[in-house]
N, C-alpha and C positions, 0 to 999 in steps of 0.2 A: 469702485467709483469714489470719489473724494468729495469730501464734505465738507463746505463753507464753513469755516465756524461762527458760532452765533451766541449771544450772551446767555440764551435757554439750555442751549444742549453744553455739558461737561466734557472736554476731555477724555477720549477713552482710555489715555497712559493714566488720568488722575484717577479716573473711576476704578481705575484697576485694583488701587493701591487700596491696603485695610483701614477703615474708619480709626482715627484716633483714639486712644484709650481701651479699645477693641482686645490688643495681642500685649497689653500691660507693656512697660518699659525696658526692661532688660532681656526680655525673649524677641526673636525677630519669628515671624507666623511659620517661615520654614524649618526652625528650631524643632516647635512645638509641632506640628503636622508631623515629623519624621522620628517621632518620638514615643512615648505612651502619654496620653491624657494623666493628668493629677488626680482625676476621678477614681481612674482603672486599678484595681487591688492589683503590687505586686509581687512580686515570688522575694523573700529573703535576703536571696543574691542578688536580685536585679529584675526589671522589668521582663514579662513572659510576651516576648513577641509573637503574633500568630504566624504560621508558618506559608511560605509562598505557594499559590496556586497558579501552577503552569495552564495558561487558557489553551495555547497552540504553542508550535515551535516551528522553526523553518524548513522547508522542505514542504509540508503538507499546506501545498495551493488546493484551494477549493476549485474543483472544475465541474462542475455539475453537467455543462454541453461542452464535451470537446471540440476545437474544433477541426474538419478534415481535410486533408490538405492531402496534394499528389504525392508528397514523401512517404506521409502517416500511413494512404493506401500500401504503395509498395512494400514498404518495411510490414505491414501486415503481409500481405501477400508472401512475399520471403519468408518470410515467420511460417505463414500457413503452411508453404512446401518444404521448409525445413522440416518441422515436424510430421509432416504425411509421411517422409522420408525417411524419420527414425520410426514410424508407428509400423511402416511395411516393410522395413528392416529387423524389427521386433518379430512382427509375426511371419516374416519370411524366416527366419532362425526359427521359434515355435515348432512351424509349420514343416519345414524342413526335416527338423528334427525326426517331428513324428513321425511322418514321411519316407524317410531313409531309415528307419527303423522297425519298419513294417516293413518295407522290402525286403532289407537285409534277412530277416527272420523270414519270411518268404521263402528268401531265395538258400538259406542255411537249412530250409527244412527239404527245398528239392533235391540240393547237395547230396543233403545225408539218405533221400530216397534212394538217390542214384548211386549211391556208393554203398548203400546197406544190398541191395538188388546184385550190383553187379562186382563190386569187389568183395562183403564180407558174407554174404549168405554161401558163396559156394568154398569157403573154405569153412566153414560149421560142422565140427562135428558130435559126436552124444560123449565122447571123450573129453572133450573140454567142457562140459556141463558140466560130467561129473569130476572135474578136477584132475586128469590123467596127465602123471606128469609127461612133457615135451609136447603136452598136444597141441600146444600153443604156438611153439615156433614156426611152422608157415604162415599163420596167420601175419604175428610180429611182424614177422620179416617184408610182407605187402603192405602192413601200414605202415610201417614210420618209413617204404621205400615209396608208396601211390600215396596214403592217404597225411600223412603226419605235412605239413608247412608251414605256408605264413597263415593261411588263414585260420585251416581247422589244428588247434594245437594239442587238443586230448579227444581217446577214444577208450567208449568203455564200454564191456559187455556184460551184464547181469541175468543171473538167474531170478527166476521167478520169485523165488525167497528172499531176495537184497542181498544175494553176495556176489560178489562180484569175481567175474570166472576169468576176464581179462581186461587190463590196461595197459597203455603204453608207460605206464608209471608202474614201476614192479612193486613200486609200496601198497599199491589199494590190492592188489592181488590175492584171492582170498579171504578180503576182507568183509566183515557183511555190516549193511546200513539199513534201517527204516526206511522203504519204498515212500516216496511224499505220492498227494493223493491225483498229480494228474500221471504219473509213473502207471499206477496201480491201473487207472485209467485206460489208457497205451495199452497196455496188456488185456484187459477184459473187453476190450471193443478194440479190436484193432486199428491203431489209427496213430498218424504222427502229430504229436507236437512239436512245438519250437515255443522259444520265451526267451528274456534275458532275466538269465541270470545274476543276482548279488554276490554271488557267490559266497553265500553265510551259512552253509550246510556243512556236518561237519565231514562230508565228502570229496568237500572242495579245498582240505588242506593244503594241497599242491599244484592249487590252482593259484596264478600272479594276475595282478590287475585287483579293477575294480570290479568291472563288470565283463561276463561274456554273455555269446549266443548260444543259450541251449537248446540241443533237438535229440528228442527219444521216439524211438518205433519198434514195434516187435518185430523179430527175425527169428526163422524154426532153423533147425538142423534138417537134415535130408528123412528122417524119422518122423518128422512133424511136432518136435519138442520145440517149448516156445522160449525164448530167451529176449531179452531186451536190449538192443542196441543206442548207444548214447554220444553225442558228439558235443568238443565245444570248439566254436568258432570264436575269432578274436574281434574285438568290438568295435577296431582300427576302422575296422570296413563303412562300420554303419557313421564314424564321422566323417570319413571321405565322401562319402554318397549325401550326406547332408551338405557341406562345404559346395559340392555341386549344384544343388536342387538351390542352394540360398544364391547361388551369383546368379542361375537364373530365372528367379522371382526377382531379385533384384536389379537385375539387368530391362528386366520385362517392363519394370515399373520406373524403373528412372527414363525410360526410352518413351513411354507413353506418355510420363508427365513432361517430358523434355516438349514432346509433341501438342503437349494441350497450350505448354505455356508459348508455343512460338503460333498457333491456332487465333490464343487468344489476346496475343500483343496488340494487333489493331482494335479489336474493340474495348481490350484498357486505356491504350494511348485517345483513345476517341471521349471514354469516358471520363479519364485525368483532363483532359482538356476542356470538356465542359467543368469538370469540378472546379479547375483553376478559374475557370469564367465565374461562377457563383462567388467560388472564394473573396474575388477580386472585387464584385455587384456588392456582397454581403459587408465589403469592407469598407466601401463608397459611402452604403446607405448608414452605416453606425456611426460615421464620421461626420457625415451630413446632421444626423440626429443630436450627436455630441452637440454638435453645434449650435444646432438650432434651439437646445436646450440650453444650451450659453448664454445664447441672441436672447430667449425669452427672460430667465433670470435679470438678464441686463435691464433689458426693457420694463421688468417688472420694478424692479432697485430702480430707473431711474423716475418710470414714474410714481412711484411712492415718496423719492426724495424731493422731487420736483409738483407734487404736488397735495398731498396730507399732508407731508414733512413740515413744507412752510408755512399751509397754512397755519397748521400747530404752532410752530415759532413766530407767527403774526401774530393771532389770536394770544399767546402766552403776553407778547409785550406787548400788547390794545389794554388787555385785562392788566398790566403793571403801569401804564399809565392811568386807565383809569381809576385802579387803587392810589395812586400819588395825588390825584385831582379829588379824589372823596375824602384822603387823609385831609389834604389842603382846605376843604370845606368844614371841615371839624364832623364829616361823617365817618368817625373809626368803623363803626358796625358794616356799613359802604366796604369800605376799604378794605375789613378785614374778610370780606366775602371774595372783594374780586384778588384779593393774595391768593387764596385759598383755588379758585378758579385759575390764575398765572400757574400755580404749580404745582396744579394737577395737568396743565395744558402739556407743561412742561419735561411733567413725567413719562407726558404718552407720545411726546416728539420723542424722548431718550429708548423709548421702548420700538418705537418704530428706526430709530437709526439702529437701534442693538438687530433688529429684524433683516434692514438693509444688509446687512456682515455677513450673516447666516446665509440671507438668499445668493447673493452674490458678494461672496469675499473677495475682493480686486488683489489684496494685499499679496495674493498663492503664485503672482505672475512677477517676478522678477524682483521678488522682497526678498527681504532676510528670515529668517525665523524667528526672532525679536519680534517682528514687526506682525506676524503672523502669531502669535501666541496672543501678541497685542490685542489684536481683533477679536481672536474667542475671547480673552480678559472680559471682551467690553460689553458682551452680551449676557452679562451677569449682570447687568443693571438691573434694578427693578426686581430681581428676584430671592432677594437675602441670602447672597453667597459675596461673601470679600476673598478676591483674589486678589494672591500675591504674584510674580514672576521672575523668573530665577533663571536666566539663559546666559548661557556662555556666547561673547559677541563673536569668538573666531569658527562660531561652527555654520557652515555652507552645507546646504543640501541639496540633489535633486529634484527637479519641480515635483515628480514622482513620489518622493518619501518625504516634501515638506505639505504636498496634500493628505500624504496620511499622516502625518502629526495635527495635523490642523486635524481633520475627522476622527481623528484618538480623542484631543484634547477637547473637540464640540463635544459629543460624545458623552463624556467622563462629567463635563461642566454641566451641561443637561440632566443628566443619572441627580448627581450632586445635590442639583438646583430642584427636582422634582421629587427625590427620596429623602436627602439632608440635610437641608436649608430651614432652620437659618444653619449657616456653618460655615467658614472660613475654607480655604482652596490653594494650594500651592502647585502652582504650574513651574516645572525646573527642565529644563533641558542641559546635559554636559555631557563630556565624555567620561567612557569610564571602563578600563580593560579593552581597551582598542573595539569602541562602539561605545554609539550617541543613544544616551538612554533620555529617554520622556517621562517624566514623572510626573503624576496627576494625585493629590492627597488633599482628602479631606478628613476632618475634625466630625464627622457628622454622626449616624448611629449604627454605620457600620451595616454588614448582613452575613449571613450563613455562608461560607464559598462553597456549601455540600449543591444549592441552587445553581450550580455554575452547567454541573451535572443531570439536573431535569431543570431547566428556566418554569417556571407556572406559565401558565395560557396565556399568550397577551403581553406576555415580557419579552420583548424582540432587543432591548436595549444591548441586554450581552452577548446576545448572540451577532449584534451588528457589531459589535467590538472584535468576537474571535474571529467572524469572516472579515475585516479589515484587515486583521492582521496576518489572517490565515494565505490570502489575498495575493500581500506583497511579500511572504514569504519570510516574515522578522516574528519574532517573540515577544509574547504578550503575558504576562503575570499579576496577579493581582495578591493584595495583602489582607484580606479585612478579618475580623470577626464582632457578633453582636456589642454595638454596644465600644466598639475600638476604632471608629473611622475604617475610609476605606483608603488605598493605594494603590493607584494599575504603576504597572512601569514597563515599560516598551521599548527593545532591542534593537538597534538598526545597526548593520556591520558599517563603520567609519571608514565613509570614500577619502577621507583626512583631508578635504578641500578646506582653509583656511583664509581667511580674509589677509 
């Protein structure tokens, strides 16, 4: 809203500027702001600057309420059945595994019943227990012609004592090994095992692979002498039988979820459709409110301007007229009361237009940034802060990122004006590395940046700094330490719009 000018209220470009004799003759107040104080002890070499603290950086928007939208759902949704679909493909592989592996062993242990029964028990004889040479050759000759393939690839016959009476491998022949303890087992309770083996026994020298299937049962001769029969099957089997068991857990489960999700299309598409209605109400009513919080601002601003404002500036020039009619009567003491009155009136019109800017800054709508740094400038009146301003005239900005410079720069002026004042303020806006930086520095007494990190109770100031900035996604830093002024300075990537 624009403001009449009037012989009470000052300029807000003039107010902006530093009191004379203030920043001394040869230093301009930006010099000395971006500098070290003459106060400040410095290091031998050169002034010790304190070093920057990053408040935020880009990328981390604050969202505290997401909000949901028919995309957000789906793309969850998708997500969700992506992942159901590696977790039971996970545990269908697991499961499988296991699965096909207890079979196999199963079924390697009915194998070796049936082939212990019907091909090796009736060629046993008390001859080949006790090591008689040739006694073996019919046997041989039915296993590697019936029993020896792809599956079962070794067979092996032990005596009681761990030696072993026959192999299809002529090297274990004769040879004796430590019975392990479910062998011994097998033998003293008659009964078959199976397991797989690692093959890490030093029996298994001439075993290849990783791993096979072993199965041991006792077997007599026609005498009723006990002997151990021992077979290995090859492991191939137990991943083929798994590879099956997994397509069809996986088959089972993609087929079921194929079916929930075509089940449950009408009553997502029913519920995305009310969402979008919300969405759409939710977005009517924030914009109405935007607004109406505009309209009220406005209304406030104009009646303030329109009616405190002037009376202030009425009442300031009643009271300097009638100081000029008291001087005129030879009443100084008169006179010098109702000055004293004009400019205190005077004061509190400059206080209530610095108020006007704040509540509603008109300048944010189709200004420049000059013109807008202007307006915060101006609402340093009255509170013992001299601001200078330091703006590049060719830089344009988004209504968007000239409202967050305006709420950096209130903001900062505020802090300033309530923590460092009296103090001096330089507002500079330029470019700088391809991005328009905002600088805000003041001369004042400085603070810990360790505080950036726990604010004390009741100090919401920086944290309304890092959510602005966190906000629109630009970077936010600040410079201070006790005792050394403070500096924000604020990142915005350069849309290179130029006058």
């Amino acid at each position: 809203m624009a403001v009449a000018p009037d012989p009470a209220a000052a300029a807000p470009a003039a107010a902006a500027q530093p009191r004379p004799g203030d920043l001394g003759e040869d230093r301009s107040l930006g010099d000395e702001l971006l500098s070290p104080p003459p106060s400040v002890p410095t290091e031998p070499h050169g002034p010790s600057e304190p070093d920057w603290t990053l408040v935020t950086t880009p990328g981390t928007r604050t969202d505290l309420s997401p909000v949901v939208t028919p995309r957000r759902v789906l793309t969850q949704m998708v997500g969700a059945l992506a992942l159901v679909l590696v977790v039971v493909a996970a545990l269908a592989t697991f499961a499988a595994g296991r699965l096909a592996e207890r079979e196999a062993v199963n079924d390697a242990a009915a194998a070796a019943d049936l082939i212990a029964q019907a091909v090796i028990t009736p060629l046993l004889t008390d001859d080949l227990l006790d090591g008689v040479d040739g006694s073996s050759a019919a046997l041989d000759e039915v296993v590697r012609d019936v029993v020896i393939g792809d599956e079962i690839v070794r067979v092996k016959i032990w005596s009681p004592d761990g030696t072993i009476v026959y192999a299809d491998e002529a090297h274990l022949i004769g040879r004796t090994f430590s019975l392990s303890q479910d062998q011994r087992e097998a033998l003293a309770d008659p009964r078959t095992i199976a397991e797989v083996s690692q093959l890490d026994e030093t029996e298994n020298e001439f075993e290849t692979g990783n791993r096979l299937l072993e199965v041991y049962r006792p077997v007599w001769t026609p005498t009723g002498r006990e002997m151990l029969f021992e077979t290995y099957t090859a492991y191939d089997v137990v991943s083929e039988r798994a590879a099956e068991l997994r397509r069809g857990f996986v088959g089972v489960t993609l087929s079921s979820l194929l079916l929930l999700v075509v089940l449950m299309t009408p009553v997502l598409s029913r519920l995305l459709g009310r969402l979008r209605t919300v969405s759409e109400h939710r977005e009517r009513v924030l914009e109405r409110s935007l607004g109406a919080s505009d309209a009220e601002r406005r209304r406030i601003a104009g009646t303030l301007h329109d009616g405190p404002v002037q009376e202030l500036v009425a009442s300031s020039l009643a009271a300097s007229v009638a100081a000029e009619q008291a001087a005129a009567r030879g009443d100084s003491a008169l006179a010098a009361s109702f000055e004293r009155v004009a400019a205190s009136t005077r004061g509190n019109a400059r206080a209530l237009r610095s108020l006007l800017v704040e509540i509603y800054p008109e300048s944010l709508t189709g200004a420049d940034p000059a013109t807008v740094l202007a307006d915060v400038a101006a609402t340093a009146h009255g509170r013992d802060v001299d601001v200078e301003l330091d703006v590049d005239p060719s830089i344009r900005l988004p209504e968007d990122e000239q409202r967050l410079i305006h709420r950096i720069a209130q903001e900062c002026l505020r802090n300033a004006a309530t923590h460092a004042a009296p103090c001096r303020l330089l507002l500079r806006l330029a470019r700088e590395d391809g991005a328009v930086v905002l600088e805000v520095a003041d001369d004042g007494r400085g603070f810990d940046p360790d505080v950036l990190r726990d604010p004390p109770a009741g100090h919401l100031g920086l944290k309304v700094l890092a959510d602005l900035a966190s906000d629109a996604g630009a970077e936010l830093a600040v410079r201070t330490a006790p005792g050394r002024g403070t500096r924000w300075r604020l990142r915005l990537a350069d849309s290179g719009a130029a006058s």
